[in-house]
Residue frames relative to the residue before (quaternion, step in Angstrom):
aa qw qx qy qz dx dy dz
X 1.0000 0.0000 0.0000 0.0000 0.00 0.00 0.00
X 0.7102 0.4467 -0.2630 0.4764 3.72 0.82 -0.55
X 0.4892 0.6125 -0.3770 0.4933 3.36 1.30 -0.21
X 0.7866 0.3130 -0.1754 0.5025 3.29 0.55 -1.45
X 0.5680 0.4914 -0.4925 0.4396 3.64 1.13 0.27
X 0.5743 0.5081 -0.3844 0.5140 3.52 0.89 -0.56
X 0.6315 0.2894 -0.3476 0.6298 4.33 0.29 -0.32
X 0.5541 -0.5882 0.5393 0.2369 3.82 0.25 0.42
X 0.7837 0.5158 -0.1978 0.2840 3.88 0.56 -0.15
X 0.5260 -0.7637 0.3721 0.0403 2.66 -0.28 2.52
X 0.5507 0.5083 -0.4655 0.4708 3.97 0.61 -0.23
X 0.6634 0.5075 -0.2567 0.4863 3.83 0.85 -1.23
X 0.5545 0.5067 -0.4132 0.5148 3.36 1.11 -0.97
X 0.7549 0.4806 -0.2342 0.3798 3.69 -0.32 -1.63
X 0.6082 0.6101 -0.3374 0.3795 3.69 1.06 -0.04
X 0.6871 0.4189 -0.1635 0.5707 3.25 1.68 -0.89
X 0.6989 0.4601 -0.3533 0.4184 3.77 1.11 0.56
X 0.4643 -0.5961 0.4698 0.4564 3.86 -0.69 0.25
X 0.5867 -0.3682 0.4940 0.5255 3.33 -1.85 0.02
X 0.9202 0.2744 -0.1095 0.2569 3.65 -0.28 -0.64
X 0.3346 0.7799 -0.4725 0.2378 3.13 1.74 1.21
X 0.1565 -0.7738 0.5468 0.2788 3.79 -1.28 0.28
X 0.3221 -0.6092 0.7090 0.1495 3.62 -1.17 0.70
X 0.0708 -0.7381 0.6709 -0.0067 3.00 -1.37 1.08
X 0.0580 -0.8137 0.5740 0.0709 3.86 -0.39 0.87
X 0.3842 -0.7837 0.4603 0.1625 3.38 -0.13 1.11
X 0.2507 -0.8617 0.3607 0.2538 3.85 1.41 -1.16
X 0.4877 -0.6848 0.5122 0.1756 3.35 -1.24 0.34
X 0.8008 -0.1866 0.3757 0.4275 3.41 -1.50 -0.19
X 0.8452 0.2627 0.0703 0.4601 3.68 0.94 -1.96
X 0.6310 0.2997 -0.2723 0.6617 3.28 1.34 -0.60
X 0.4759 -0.5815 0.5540 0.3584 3.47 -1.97 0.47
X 0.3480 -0.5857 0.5168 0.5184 3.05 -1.44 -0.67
X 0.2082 -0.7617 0.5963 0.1444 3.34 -1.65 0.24
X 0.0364 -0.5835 0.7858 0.2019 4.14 -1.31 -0.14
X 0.2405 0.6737 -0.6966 -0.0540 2.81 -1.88 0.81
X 0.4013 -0.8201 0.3916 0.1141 3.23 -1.08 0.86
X 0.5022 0.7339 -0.0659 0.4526 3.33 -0.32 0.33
X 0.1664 -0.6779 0.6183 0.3612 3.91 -0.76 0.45
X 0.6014 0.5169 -0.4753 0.3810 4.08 0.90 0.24
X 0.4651 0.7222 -0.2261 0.4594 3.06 1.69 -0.44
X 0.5999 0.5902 -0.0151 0.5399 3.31 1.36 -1.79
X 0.7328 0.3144 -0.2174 0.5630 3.69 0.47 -1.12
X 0.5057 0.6468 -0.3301 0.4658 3.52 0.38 -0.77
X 0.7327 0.4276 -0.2064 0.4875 3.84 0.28 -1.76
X 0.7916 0.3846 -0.1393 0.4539 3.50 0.80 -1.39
X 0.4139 0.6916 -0.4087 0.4283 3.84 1.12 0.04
X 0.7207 0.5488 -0.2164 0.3640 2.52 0.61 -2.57
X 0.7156 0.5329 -0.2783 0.3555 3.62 0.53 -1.42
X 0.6877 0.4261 -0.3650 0.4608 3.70 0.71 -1.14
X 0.5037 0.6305 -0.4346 0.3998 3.92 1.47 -0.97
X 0.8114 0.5174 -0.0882 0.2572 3.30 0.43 -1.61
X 0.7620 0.3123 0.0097 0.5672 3.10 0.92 -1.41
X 0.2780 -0.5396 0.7364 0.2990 3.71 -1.67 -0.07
X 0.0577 0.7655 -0.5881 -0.2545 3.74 -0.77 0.14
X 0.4140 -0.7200 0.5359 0.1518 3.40 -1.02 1.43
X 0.8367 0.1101 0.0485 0.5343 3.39 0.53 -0.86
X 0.3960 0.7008 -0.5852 0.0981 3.40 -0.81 0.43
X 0.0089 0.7393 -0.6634 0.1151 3.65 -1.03 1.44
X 0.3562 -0.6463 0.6625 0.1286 3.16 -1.39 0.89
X 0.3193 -0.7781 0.5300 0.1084 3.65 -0.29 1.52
X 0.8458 0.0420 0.2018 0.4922 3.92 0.35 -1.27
X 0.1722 -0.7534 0.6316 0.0619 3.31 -1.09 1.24
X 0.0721 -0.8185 0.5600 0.1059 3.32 -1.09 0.41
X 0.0845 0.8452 -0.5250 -0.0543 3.94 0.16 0.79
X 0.1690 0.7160 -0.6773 0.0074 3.09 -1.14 0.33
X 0.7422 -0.0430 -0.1471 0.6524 3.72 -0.98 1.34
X 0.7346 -0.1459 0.2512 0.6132 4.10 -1.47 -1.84
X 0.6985 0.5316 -0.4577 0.1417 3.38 0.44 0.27
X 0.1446 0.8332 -0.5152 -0.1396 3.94 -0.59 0.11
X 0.2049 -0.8071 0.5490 0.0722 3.05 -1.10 1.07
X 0.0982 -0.9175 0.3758 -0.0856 3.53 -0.65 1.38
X 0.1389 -0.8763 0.4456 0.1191 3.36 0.25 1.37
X 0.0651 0.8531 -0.4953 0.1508 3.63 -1.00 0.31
X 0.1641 -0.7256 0.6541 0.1370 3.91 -1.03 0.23
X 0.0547 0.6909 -0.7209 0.0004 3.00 -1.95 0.24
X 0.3361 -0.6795 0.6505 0.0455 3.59 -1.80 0.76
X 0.1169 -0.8062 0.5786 0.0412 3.00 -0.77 1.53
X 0.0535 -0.6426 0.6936 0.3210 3.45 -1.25 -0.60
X 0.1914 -0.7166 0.6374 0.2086 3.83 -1.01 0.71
X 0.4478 -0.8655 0.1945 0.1118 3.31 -0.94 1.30
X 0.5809 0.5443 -0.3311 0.5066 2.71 2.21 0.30
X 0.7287 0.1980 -0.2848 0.5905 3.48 0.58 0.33
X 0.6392 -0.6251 0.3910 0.2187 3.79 0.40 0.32
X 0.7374 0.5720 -0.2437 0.2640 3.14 1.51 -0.88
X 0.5449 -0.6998 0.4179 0.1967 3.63 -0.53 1.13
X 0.0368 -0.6688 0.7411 -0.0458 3.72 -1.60 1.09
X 0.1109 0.6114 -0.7800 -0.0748 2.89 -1.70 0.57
X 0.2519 -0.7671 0.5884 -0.0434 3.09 -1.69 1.55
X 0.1866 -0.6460 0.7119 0.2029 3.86 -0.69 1.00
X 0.1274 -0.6746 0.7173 -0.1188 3.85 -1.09 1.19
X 0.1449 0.6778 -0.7203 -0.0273 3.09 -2.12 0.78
X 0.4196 -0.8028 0.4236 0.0057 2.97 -0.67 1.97
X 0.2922 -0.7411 0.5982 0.0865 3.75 -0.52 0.79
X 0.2287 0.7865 -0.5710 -0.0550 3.65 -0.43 0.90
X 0.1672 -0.7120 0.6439 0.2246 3.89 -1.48 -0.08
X 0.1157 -0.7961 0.5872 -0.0895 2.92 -1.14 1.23
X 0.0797 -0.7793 0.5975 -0.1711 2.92 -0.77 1.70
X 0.8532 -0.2423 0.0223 0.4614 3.80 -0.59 1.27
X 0.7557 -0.4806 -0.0453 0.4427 2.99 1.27 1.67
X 0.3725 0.8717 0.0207 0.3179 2.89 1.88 -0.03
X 0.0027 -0.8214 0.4700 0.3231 3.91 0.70 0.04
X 0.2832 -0.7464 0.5815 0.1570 3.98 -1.08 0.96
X 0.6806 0.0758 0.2045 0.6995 3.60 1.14 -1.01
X 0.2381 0.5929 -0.7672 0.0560 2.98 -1.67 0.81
X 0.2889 -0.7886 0.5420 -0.0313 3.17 -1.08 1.34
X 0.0938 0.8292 -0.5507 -0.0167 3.93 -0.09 0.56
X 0.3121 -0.6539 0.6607 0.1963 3.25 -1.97 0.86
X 0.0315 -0.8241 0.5568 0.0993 3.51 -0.93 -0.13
X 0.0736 0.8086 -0.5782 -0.0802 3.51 -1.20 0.09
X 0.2915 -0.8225 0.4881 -0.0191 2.89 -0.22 1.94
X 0.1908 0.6817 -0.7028 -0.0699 3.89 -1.14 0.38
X 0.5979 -0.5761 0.5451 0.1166 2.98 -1.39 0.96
X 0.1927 -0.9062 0.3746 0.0383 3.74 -0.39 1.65
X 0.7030 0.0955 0.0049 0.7047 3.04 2.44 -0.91
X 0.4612 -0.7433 0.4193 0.2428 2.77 -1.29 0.78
């Protein structure tokens, strides 16, 4: 899934999630939160970002597995392309896995805002 986030391509992305997974994005200061459910749910979340944003930077620092869970800390630098104005967010992503499969992935974030 982070591969195919890093090439920007939401088919590769939707491959690594069940029909009936939900993403929760708790949000930030700058971003909302959101639930969606769903690989329409899924595309939608991951569109919205490549639509919206440039991402300059974005590494997954640390995995943590244990049984279906993985927990995955990490940062990234955006630039949103309609106003220019730059974020970087330390995140930790909450996934289940089920027969290779994402069921749920649940992310915190804290977003501050680097340019204006």
């Amino acid at each position: 899934m982070f591969v195919a986030f890093g090439e920007k391509d939401v088919d590769k992305i939707l491959e690594t999630y069940a029909d009936d997974v939900v993403i929760i994005y708790h949000g930030t200061t700058v971003i909302p939160p959101a639930q969606l459910e769903g690989k329409k749910g899924v595309r939608t979340f991951f569109e919205k970002i490549f639509q919206r944003t440039e991402v300059l930077h974005f590494e997954p620092k640390q995995f943590v597995v244990e049984d279906k869970m993985v927990v995955v800390l990490g940062q990234e630098h955006q630039r949103v392309k309609r106003s220019g104005r730059e974020l970087k967010q330390n995140w930790v992503q909450i996934y289940t896995v089920e027969h290779n499969l994402i069921t749920r992935m649940e992310e915190f974030a804290a977003s501050e805002v680097v340019k204006e």
